[in-house]
Backbone as a chain_set.jsonl record, in Angstrom:
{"seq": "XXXXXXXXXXXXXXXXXXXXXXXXXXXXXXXXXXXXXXXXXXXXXXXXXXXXXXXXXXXXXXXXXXXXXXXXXXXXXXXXXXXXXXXXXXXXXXXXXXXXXXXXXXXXXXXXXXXXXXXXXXXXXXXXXXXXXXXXXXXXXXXXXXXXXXXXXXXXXXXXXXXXXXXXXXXXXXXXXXX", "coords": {"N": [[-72.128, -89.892, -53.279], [-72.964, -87.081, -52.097], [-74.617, -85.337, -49.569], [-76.661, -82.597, -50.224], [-78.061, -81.025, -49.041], [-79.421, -78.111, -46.932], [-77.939, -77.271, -43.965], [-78.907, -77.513, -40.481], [-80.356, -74.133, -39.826], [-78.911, -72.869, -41.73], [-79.477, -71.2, -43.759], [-81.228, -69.6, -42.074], [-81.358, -66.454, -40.568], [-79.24, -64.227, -38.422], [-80.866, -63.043, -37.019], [-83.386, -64.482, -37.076], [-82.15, -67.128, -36.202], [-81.52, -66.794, -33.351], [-83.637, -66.185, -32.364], [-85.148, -68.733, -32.452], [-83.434, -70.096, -30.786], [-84.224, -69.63, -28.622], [-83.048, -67.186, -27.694], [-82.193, -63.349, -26.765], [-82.874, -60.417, -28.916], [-80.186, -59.541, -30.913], [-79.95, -56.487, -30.499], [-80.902, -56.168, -28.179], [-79.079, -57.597, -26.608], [-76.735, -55.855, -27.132], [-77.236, -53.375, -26.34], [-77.251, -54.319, -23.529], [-75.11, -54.789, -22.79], [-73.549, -52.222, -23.606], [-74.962, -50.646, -21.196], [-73.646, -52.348, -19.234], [-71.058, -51.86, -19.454], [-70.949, -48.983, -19.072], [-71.6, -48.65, -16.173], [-69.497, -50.231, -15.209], [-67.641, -48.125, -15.692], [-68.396, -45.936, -14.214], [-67.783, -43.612, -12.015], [-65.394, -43.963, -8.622], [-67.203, -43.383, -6.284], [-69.7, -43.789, -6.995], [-70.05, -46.788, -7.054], [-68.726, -47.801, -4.525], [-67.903, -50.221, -1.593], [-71.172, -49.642, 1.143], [-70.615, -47.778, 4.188], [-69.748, -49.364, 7.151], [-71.983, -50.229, 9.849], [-72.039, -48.271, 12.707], [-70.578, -49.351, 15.606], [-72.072, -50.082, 18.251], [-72.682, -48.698, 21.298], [-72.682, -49.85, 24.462], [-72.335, -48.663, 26.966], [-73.396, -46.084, 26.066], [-76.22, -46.887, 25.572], [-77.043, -47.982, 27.896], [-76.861, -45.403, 29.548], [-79.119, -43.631, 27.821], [-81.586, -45.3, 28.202], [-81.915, -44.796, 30.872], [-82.1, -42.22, 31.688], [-84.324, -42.072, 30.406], [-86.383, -43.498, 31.639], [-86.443, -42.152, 34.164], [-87.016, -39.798, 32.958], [-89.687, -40.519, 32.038], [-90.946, -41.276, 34.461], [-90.44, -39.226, 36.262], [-91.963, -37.28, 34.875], [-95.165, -38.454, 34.948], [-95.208, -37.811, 37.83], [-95.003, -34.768, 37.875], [-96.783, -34.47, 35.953], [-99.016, -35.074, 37.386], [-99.364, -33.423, 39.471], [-99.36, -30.533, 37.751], [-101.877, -30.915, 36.597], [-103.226, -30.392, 38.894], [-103.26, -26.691, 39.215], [-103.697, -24.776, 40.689], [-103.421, -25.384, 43.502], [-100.549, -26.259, 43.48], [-99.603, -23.878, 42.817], [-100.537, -22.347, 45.08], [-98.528, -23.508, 47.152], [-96.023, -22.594, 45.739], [-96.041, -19.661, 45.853], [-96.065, -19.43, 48.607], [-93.749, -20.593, 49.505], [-92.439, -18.835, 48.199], [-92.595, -16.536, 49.907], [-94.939, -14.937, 49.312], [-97.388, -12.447, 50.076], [-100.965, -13.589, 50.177], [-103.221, -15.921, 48.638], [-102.957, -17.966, 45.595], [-105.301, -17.149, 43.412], [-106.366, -17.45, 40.543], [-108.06, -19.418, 39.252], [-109.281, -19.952, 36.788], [-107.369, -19.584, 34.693], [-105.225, -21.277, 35.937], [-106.304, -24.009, 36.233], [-106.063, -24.399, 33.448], [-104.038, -23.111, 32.036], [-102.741, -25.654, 33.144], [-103.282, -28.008, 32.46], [-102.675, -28.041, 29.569], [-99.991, -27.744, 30.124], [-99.236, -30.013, 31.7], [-99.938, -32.083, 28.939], [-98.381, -30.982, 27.535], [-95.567, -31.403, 28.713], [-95.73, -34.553, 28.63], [-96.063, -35.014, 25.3], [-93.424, -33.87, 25.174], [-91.997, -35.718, 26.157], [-92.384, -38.196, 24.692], [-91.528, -37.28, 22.179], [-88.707, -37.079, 22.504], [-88.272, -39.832, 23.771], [-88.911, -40.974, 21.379], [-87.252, -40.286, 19.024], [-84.736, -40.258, 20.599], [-85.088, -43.537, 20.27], [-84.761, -44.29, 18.168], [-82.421, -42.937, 17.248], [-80.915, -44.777, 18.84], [-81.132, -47.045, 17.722], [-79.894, -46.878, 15.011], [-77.256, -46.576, 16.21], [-75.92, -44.513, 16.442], [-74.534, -41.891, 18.68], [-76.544, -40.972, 21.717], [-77.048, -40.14, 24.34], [-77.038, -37.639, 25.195], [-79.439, -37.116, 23.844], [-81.902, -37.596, 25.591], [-81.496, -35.106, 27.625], [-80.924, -32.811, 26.24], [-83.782, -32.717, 24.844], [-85.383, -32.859, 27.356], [-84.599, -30.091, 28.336], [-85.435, -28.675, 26.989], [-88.376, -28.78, 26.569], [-88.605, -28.168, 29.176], [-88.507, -25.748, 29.279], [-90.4, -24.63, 27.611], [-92.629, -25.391, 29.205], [-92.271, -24.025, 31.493], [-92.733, -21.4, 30.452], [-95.589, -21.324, 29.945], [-96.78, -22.298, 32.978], [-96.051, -19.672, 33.549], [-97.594, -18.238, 32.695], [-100.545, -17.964, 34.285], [-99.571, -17.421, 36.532], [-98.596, -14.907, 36.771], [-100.599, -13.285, 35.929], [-101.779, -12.914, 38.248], [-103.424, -11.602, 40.973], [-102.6, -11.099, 43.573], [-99.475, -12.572, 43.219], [-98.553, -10.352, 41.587], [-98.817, -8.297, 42.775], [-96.752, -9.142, 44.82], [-94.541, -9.414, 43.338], [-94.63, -6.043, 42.482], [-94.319, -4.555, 45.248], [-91.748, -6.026, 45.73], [-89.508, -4.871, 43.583], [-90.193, -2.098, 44.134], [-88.328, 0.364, 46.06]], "CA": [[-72.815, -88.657, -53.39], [-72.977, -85.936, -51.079], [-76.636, -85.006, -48.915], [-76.54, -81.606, -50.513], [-79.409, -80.192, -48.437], [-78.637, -77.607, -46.087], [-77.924, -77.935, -42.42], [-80.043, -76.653, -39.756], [-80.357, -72.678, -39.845], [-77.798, -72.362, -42.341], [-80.075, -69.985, -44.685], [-81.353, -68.374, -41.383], [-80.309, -64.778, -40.771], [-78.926, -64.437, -37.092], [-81.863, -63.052, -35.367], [-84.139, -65.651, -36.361], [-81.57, -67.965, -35.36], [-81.398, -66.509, -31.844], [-85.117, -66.355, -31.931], [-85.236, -69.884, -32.49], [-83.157, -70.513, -29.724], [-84.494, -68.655, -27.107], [-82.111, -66.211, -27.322], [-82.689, -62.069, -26.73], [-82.741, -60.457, -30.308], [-78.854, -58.833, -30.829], [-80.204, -55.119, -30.133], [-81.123, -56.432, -26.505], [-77.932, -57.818, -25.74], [-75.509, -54.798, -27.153], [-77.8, -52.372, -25.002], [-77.065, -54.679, -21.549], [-73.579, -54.94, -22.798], [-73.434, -50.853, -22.683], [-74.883, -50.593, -19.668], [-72.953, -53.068, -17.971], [-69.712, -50.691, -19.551], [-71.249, -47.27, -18.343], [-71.245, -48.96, -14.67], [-67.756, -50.301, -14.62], [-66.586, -46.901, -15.959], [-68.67, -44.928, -13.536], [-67.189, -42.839, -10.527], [-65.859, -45.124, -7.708], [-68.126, -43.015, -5.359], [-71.198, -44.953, -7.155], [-69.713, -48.2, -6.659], [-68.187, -47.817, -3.513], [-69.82, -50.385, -0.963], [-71.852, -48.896, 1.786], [-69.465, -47.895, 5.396], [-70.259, -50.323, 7.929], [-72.761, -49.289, 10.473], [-71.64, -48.153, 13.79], [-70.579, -50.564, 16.912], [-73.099, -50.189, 19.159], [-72.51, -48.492, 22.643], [-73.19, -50.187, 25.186], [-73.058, -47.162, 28.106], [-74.246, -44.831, 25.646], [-77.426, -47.515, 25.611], [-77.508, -48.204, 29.281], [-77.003, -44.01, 29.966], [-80.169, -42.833, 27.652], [-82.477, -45.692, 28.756], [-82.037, -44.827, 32.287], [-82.556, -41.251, 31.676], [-85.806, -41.976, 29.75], [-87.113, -43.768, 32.514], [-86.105, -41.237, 34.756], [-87.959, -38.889, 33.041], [-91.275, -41.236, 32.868], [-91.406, -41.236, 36.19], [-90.93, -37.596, 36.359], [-93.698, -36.699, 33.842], [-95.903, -38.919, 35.748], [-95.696, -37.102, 39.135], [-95.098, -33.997, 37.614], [-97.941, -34.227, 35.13], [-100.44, -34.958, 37.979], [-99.633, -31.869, 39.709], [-99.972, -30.088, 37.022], [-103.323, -30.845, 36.228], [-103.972, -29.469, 40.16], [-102.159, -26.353, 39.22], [-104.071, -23.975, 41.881], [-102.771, -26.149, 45.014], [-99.033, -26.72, 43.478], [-99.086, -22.344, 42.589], [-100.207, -21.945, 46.291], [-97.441, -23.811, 47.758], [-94.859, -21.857, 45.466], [-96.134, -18.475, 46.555], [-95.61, -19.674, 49.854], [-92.434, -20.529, 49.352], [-91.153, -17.64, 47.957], [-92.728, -15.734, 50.939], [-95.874, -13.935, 49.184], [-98.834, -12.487, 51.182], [-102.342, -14.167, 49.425], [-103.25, -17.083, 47.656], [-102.937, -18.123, 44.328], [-106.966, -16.921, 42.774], [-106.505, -17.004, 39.309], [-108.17, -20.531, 39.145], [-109.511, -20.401, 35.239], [-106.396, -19.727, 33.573], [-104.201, -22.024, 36.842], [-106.465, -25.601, 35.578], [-106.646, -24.253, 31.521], [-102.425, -23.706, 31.544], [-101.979, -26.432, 34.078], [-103.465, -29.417, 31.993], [-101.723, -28.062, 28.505], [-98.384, -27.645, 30.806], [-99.123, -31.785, 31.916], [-99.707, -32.571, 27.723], [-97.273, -30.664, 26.94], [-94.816, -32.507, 29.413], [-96.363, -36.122, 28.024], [-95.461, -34.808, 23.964], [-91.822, -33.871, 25.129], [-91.184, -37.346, 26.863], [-92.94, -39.013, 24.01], [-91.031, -37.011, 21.041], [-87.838, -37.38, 23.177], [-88.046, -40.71, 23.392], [-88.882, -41.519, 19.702], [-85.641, -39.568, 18.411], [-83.488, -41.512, 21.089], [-84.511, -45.132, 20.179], [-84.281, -44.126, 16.849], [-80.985, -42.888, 17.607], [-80.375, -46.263, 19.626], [-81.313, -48.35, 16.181], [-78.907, -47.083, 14.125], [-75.849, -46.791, 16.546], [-76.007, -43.084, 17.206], [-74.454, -41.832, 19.763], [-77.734, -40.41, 21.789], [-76.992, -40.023, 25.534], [-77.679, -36.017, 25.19], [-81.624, -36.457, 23.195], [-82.746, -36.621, 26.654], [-81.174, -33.504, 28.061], [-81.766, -31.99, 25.35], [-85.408, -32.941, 25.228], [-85.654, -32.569, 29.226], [-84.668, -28.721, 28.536], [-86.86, -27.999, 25.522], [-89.831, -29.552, 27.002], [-89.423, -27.445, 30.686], [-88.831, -23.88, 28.506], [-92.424, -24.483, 26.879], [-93.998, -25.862, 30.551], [-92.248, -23.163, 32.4], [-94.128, -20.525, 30.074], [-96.945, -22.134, 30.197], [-96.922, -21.658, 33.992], [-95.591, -18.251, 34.092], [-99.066, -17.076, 32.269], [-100.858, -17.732, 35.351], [-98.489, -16.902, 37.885], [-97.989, -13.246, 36.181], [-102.107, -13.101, 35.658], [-102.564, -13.479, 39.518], [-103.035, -10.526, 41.517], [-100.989, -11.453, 44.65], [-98.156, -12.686, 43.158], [-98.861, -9.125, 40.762], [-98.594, -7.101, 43.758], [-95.845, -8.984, 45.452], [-93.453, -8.328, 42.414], [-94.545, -4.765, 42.489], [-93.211, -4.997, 46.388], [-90.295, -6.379, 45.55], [-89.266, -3.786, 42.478], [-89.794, -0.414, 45.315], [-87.416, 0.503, 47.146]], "C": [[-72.886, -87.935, -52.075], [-74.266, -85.466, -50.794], [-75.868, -83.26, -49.547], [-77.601, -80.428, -49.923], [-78.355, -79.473, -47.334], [-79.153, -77.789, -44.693], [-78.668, -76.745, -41.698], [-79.941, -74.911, -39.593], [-79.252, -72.463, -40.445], [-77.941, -71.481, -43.225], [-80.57, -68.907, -43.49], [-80.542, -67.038, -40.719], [-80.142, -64.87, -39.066], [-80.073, -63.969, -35.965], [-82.613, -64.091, -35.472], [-83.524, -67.079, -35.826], [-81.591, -67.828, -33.63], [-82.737, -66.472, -31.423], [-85.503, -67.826, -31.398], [-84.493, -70.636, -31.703], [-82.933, -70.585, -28.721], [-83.901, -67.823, -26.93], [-82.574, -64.821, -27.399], [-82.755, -61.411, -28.134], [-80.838, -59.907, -29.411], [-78.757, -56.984, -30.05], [-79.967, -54.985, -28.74], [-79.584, -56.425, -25.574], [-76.665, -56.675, -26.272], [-76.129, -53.932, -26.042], [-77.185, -52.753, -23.736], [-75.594, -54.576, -21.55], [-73.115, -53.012, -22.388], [-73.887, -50.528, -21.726], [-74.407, -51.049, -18.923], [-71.57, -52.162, -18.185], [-70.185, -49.56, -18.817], [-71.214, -47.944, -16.874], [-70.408, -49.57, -14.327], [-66.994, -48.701, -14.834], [-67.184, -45.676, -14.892], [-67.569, -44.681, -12.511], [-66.826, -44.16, -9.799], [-66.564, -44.796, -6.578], [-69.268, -43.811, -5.776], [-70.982, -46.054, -6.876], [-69.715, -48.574, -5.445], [-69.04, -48.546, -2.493], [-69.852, -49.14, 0.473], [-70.755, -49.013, 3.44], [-70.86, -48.838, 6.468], [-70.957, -49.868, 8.96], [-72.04, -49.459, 12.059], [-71.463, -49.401, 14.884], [-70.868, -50.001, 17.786], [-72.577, -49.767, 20.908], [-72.488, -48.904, 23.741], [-73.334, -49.336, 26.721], [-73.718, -46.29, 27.366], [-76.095, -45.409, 25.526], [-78.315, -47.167, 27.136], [-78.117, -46.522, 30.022], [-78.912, -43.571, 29.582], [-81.092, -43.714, 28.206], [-82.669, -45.323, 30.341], [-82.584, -43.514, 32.542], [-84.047, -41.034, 31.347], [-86.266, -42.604, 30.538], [-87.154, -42.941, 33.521], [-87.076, -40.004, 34.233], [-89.695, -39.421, 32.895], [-91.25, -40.598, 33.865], [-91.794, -39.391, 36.59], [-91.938, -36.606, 35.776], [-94.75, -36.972, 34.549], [-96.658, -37.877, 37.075], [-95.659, -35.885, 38.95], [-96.581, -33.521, 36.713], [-99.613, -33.804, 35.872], [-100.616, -33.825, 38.837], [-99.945, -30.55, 38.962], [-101.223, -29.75, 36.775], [-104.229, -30.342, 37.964], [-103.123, -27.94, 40.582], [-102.342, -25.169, 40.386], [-103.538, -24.189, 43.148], [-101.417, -25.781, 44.56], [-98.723, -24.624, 43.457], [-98.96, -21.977, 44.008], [-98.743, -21.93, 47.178], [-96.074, -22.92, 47.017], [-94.734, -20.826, 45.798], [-95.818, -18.494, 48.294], [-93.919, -19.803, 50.544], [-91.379, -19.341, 48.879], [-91.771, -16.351, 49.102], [-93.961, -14.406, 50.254], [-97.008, -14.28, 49.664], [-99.788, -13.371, 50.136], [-101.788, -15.363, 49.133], [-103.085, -16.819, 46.427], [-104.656, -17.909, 44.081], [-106.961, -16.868, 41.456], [-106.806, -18.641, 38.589], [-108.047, -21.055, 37.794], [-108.721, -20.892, 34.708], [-105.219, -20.868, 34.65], [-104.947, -23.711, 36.043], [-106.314, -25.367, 34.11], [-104.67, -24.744, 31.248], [-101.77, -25.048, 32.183], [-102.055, -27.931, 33.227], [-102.495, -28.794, 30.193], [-99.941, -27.692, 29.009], [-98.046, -29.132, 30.601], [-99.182, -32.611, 30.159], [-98.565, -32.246, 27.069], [-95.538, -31.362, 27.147], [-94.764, -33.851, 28.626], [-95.378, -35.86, 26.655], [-94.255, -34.842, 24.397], [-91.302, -35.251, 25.14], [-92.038, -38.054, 25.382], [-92.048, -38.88, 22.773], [-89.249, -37.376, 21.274], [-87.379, -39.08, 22.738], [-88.337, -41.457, 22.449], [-88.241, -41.337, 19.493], [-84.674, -40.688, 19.453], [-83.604, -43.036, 20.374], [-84.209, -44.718, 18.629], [-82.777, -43.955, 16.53], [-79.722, -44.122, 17.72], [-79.955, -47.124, 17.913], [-80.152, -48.007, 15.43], [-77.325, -46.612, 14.084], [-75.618, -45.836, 16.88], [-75.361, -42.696, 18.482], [-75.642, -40.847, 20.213], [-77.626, -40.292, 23.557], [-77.682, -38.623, 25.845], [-78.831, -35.949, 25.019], [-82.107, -36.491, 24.626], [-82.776, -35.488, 27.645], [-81.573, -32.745, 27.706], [-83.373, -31.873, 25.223], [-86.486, -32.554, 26.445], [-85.796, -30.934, 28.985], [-85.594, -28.206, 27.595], [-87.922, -28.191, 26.151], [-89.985, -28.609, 28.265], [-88.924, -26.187, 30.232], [-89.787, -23.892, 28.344], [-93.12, -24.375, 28.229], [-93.782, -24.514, 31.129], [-92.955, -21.821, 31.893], [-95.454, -20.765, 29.936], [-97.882, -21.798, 31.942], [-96.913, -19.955, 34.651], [-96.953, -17.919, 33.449], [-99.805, -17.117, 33.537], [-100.793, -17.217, 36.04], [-98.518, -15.381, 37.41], [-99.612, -12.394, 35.972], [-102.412, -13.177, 36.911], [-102.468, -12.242, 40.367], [-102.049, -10.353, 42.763], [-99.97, -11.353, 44.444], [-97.89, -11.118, 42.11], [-98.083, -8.062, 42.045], [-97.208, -7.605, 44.761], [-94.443, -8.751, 44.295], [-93.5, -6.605, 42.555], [-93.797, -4.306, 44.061], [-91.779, -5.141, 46.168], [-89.425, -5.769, 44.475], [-89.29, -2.856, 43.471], [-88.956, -0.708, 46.139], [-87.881, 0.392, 48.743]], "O": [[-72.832, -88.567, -51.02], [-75.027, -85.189, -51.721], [-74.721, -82.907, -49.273], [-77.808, -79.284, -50.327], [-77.232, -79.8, -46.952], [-80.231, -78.226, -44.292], [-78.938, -75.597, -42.051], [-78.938, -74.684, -38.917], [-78.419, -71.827, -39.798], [-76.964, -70.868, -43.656], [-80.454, -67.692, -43.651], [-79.345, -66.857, -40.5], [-80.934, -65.59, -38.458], [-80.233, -64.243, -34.776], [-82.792, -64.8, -34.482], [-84.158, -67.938, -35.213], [-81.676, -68.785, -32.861], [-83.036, -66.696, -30.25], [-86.0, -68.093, -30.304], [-84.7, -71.849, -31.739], [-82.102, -71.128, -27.994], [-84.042, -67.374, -25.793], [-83.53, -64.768, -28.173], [-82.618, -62.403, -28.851], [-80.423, -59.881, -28.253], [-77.87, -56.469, -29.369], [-79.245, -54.182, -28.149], [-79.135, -55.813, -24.606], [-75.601, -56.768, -25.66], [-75.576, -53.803, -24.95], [-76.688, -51.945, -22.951], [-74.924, -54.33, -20.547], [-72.589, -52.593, -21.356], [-73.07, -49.892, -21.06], [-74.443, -50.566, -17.791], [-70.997, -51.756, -17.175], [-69.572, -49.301, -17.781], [-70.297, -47.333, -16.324], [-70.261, -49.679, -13.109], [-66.009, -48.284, -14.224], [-66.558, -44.626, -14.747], [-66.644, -45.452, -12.257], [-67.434, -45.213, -9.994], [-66.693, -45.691, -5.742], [-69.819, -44.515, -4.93], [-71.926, -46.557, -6.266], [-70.451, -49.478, -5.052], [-70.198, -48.232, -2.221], [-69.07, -48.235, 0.763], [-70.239, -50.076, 3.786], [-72.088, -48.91, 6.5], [-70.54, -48.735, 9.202], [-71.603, -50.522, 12.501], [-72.269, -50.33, 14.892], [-70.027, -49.283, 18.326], [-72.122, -50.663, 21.619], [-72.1, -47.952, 24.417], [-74.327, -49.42, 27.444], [-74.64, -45.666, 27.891], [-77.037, -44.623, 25.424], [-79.36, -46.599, 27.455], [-79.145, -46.315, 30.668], [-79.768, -43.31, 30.427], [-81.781, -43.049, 28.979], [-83.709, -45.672, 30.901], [-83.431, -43.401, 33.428], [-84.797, -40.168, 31.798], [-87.431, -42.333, 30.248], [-88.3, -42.973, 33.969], [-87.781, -39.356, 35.007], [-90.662, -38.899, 33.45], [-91.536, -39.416, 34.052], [-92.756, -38.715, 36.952], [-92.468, -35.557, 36.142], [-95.442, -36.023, 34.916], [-97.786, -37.429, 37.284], [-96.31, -35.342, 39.842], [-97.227, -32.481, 36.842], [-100.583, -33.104, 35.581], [-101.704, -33.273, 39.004], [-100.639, -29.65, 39.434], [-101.674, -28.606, 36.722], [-105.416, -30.057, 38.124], [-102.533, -27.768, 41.648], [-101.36, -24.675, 40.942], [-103.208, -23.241, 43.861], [-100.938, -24.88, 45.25], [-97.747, -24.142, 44.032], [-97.928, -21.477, 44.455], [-98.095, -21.003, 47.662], [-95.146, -22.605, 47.762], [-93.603, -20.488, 46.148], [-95.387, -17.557, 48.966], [-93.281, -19.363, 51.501], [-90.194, -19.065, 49.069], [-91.271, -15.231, 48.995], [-93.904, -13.226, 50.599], [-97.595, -15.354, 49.797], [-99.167, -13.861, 49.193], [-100.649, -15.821, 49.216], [-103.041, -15.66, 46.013], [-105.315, -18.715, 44.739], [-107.757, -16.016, 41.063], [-106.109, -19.095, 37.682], [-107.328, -21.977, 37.408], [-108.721, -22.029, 34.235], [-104.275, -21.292, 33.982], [-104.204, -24.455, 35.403], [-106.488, -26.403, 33.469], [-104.117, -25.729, 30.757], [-100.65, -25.477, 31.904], [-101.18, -28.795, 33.28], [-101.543, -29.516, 29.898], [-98.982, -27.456, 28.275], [-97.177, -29.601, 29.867], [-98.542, -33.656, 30.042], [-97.9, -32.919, 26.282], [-94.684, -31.673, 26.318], [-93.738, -34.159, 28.02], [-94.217, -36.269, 26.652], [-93.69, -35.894, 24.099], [-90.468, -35.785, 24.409], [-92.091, -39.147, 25.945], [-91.696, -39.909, 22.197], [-88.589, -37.865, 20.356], [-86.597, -39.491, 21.88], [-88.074, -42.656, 22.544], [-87.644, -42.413, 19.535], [-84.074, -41.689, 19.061], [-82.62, -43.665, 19.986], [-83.129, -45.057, 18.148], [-82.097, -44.64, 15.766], [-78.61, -44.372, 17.256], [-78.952, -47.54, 17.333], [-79.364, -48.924, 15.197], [-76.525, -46.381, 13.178], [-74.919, -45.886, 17.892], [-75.771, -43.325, 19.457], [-75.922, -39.944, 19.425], [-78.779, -40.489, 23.942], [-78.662, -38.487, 26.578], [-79.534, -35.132, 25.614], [-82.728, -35.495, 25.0], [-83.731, -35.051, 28.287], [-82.358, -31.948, 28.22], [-84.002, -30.867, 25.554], [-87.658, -32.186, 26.52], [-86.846, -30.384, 29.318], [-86.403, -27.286, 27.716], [-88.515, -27.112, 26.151], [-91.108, -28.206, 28.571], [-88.971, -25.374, 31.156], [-90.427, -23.047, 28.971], [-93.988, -23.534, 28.464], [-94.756, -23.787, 31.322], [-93.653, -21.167, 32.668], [-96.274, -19.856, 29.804], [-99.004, -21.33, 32.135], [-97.418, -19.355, 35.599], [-97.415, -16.949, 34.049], [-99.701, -16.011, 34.068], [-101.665, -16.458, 36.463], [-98.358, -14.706, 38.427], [-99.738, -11.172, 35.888], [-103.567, -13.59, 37.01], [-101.326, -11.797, 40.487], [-101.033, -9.664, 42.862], [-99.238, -10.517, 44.974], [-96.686, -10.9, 41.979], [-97.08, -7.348, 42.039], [-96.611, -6.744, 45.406], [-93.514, -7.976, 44.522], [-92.457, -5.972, 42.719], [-92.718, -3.717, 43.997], [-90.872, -4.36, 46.458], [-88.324, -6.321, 44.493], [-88.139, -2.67, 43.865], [-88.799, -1.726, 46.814], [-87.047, 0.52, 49.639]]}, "num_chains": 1, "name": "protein.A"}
């Protein structure tokens, strides 16, 4: 005689077979199956791997760090004159050969200390953009040139309000305009 009983999931219908053996239902796995087609058939710009990241400079490293210390230093001693900007105006009027002092004290300490912050921000924004630069291979030798000149356009107006607000140096331009 023959066992006429039936064999294991042989009346069950295929999902609860796949249920029953841990498996995803069928719906699940046609879905992953089209998505895994739509991303072999995409573009090969989506695929494509990623370009390799730059090889690393090593003068273009050595160049901007040296510059950015270079300008430390120069912020530094520049900054602290700044903030004494009545003394440092004297000595320039002197230098360029005008009668008086510098008297225009208010506005000489008010522009002289946002000249010296203003200095500080450059070298600070400066050298954020370079290492940033640095990190991801960049060539970056220029951000502090660039940075250096942006930063002493702002200071040098900054100064000129003073200097142009001062009656001396007022009257020795007017001097130097007549014939």
């Amino acid at each position: 005689m023959t066992d006429q009983r039936p064999q294991y999931g042989e009346y069950a219908t295929p999902e609860e077979q796949r249920r029953l053996a841990g498996l995803p239902p069928l719906d699940a796995v046609v879905e992953a199956q089209v998505s895994a087609e739509a991303v072999h058939a995409a573009p090969a710009t989506l695929t494509a791997p990623a370009p390799a990241a730059p090889k690393p400079r090593s003068w273009d490293r050595i160049i901007t760090i040296a510059m950015l210390a270079y300008g430390m230093v120069s912020v530094f001693i520049t900054g602290m004159a700044y903030l004494d900007l009545p003394t440092l105006m004297n000595e320039s009027m002197k230098i360029l050969g005008v009668e008086g002092e510098f008297t225009n004290f208010a506005q000489g300490k008010f522009w002289g200390t946002i000249a010296a912050v203003i200095l500080v921000a450059g070298w600070v924004a400066t050298a954020w953009i370079s290492l940033r630069r640095l990190r991801t291979g960049k060539l970056t030798w220029w951000v502090p040139l660039v940075g250096a000149a942006v930063t002493m356009i702002i200071v040098s107006i900054c100064l000129a309000v003073p200097m142009m607000n001062d009656p001396a140096f007022v009257s020795y331009l007017d001097g130097a305009t007549q014939p």
